[in-house]
N, C-alpha and C positions, 0 to 999 in steps of 0.2 A: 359100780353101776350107777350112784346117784349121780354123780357128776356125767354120764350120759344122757340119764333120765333129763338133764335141765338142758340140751343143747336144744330145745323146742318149746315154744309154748304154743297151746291153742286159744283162740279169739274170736267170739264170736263176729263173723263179718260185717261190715257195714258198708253202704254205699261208698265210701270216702276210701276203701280201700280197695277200690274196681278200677283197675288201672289196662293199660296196652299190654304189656306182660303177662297180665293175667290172660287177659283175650286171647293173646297169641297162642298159651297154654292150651286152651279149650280148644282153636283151630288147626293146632297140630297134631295132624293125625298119629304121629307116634305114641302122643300123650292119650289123645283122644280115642285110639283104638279100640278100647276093650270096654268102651262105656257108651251110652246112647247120645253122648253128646257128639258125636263126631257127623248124625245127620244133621244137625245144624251151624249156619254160618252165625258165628258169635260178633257183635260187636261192643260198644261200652255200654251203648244203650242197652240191648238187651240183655247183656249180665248184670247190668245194675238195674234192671226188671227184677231178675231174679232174684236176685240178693237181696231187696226191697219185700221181694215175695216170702222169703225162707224168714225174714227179719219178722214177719206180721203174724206167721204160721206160729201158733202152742205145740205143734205136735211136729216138727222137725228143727234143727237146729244147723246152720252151715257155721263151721268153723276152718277159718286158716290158719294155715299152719305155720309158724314163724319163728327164724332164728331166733336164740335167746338174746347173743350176744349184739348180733347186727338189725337182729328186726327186722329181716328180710323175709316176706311173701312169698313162701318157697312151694303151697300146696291148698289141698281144702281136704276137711275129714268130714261127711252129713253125718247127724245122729238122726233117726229118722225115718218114717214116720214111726210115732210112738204110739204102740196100744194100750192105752192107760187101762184098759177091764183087764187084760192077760200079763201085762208088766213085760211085754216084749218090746224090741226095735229093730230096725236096719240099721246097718253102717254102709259107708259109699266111703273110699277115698281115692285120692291121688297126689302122686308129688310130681307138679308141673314144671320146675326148674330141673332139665337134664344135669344142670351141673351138682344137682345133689343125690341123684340117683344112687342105687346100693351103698349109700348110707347109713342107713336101718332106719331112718327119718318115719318111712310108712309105718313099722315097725312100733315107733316110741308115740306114733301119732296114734295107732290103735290102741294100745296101752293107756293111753291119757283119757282116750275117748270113753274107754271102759270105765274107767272110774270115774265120770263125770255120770255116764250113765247110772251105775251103783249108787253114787253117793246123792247127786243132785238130783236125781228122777227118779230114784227107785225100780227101776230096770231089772229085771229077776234072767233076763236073755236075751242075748243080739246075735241077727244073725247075716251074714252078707253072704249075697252069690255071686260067683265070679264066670267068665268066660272060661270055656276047657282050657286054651291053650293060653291064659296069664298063668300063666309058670309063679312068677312073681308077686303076684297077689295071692297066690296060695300058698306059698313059703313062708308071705308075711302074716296071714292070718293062722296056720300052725305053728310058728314062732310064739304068736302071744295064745297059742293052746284052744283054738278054734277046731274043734271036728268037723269034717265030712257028715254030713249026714244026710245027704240025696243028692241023685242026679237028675236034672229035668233034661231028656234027652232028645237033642235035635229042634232044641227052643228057637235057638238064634240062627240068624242066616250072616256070617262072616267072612268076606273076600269069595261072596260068589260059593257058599258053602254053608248045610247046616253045621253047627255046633252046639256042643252041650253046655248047662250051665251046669257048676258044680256048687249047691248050697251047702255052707260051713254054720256051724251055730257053739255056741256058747253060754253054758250059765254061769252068772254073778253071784 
């Protein structure tokens, strides 16, 4: 399992590493589907808005996700926003390269994210919501031992459709 654990490391982002690839990630609705970034058109400028934005914020952190071996920009994990009075957070992620899809990449990327939260922030609970029908983002957050613990019912409006979110949580 360690020699797994190392096929990823996370990094906190910087503008320098806002490239076309990534843009095209965020613009593609396959990727972008199950996130709120799919109402907007992304370009380099304005993710390296954002990235400049998340870079200056104490209380969220955006991290990519990157090959160990090749150093390849394969995703982003947000830790984020943090409530420093209750010792909780969100997570957000995505692996934007289809070529690394069912990997377990999301997987080793939640796993790392946790313990940076534990160890570096003091984090006592995180917790992410996902859309009903990401099948896949619910696998990967019960893989790294994420419960269920509510449904917010008929939140989101999806392909012309409401939809439920299902919030997962976790303590440290």
């Amino acid at each position: 399992m360690k020699k797994k654990y190392n096929l990823i490391y996370l990094k906190e982002l910087n503008v320098s590493d806002v490239n076309q690839a990534y843009v095209k990630w965020l613009n593609d609705y396959s990727i972008a589907k199950f996130t709120e970034q799919k109402f907007t058109k992304h370009t380099i400028s304005t993710v390296k808005k954002f990235v400049n934005q998340k870079k200056k914020n104490k209380n969220e952190f955006l991290f990519g996700i990157f090959l160990s071996k090749a150093k390849i920009h394969v995703g982003n994990i947000k830790l984020g926003p943090i409530n420093t009075k209750h010792k909780y957070a969100e997570i957000s992620y995505f692996i934007g390269d289809k070529k690394y899809h069912n990997l377990g990449l999301g997987s080793l990327s939640i796993k790392k994210v946790c313990q940076i939260a534990k160890n570096k922030h003091k984090i006592k609970k995180l917790i992410a919501g996902v859309y009903d029908k990401n099948i896949s983002s619910k696998k990967v957050l019960e893989k790294n031992k994420f419960k269920l613990e509510g449904v917010i019912f008929k939140k989101y409006i999806f392909e012309g459709k409401r939809m439920s979110e299902y919030v997962y949580g976790k303590l440290l």
